[in-house]
N, C-alpha and C positions, 0 to 999 in steps of 0.2 A: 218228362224230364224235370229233376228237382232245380231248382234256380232260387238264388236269394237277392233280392233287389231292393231299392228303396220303395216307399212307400210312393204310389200316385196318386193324384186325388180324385181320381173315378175309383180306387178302390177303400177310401174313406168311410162310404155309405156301408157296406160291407161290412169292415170293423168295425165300424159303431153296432152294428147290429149284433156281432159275435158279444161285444163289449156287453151290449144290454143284457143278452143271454147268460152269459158267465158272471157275469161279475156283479150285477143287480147294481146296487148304493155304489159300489168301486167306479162303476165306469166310467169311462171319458166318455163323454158326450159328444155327436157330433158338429158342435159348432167347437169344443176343445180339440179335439182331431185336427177336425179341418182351419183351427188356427195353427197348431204345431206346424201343420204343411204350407201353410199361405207364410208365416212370418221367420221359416227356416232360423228360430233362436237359439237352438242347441248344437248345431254346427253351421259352422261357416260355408257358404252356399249349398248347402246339400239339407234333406229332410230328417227325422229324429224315427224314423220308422223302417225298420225293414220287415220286408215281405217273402216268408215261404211260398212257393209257387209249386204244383205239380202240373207243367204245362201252363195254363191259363189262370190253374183252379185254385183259387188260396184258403193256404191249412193252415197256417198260423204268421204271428208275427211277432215280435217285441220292439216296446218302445222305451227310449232309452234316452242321456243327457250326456256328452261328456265334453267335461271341462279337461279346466289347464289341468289339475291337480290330480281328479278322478273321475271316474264313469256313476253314473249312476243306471241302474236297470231299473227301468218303472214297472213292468211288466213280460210275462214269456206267455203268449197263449197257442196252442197245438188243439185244432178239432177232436172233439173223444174217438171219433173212431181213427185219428191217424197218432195218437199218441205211444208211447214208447218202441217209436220208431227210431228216435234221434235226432230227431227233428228237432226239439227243442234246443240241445247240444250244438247242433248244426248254428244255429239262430247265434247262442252266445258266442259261438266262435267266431262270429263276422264281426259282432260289436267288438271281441278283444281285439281282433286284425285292426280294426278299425282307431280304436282306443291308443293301439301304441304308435298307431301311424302319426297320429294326434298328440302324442307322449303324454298320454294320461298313465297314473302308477300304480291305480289299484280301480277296479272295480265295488261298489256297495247295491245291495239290496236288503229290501225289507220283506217281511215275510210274515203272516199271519202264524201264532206257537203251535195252530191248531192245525197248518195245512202240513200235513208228515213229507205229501210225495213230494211239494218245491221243496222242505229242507230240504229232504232226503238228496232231491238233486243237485242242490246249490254245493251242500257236502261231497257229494261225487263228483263236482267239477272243483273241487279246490277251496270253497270259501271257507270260513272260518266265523264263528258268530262271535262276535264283538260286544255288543248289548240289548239291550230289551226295555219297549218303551209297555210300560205297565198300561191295560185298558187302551192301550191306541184305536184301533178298530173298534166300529160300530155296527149294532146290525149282523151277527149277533158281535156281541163284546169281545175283545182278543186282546193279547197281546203282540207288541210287533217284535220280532228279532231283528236282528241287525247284523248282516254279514259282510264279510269283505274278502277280498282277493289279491293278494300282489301280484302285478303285471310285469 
């Protein structure tokens, strides 16, 4: 059964690891991880990470900040073999439940110009790209986009 939760911190070790796999230079680290979860700063009593689950087994997760004004999304990661499942879809729609609970008014993300299928989805779910920070990215060199969403 598919379930979305917060993040725990016995499943920290895990995303770091996915983290290290995908993302190489991007990743959070797991002493940053497992600060987001120890120092609960991006919401009030509660952790900055939710977790896909199928049963026990975690497919993915995003981590995210949301303020007074807006959400930000740091990240959506789905394992390659469980991808366009909706899963990731799934993911953002907790953090918007979440966001307006919180009345935050718009979601933002950034986004590598190179990576098509996050545009591709962020477009499919509503955002809207706003600006471009030239050379952001290193390793290899990129552009970042900047997209947003009214809530």
């Amino acid at each position: 059964m598919i379930t979305i939760n917060f993040a725990k911190k016995e499943q920290i070790k895990l995303i770091s690891e996915f983290e290290i796999n995908e993302f190489n230079s991007e990743a959070y680290s797991f002493d940053m991880l497992n600060d987001m979860m120890k120092d609960n700063y991006l919401l009030k009593d509660n952790d900055n990470i939710f977790v896909l689950l199928d049963d026990e087994d975690l497919i993915g997760y995003i981590i995210f900040h949301i303020s007074k004004d807006f959400t930000d999304i740091f990240k959506i990661f789905i394992r390659d073999n469980d991808k366009r499942k909706g899963y990731a879809t799934m993911l953002l729609n907790k953090v918007i439940d979440l966001a307006k609970r919180y009345n935050s008014h718009k979601l933002m993300v950034e986004v590598r110009a190179k990576n098509l299928n996050a545009i591709n989805f962020y477009k499919k779910n509503n955002f809207e790209q706003i600006s471009i920070r030239d050379k952001y990215y290193k390793n290899p060199t990129d552009d970042a986009l900047i997209f947003e969403r009214s809530l």
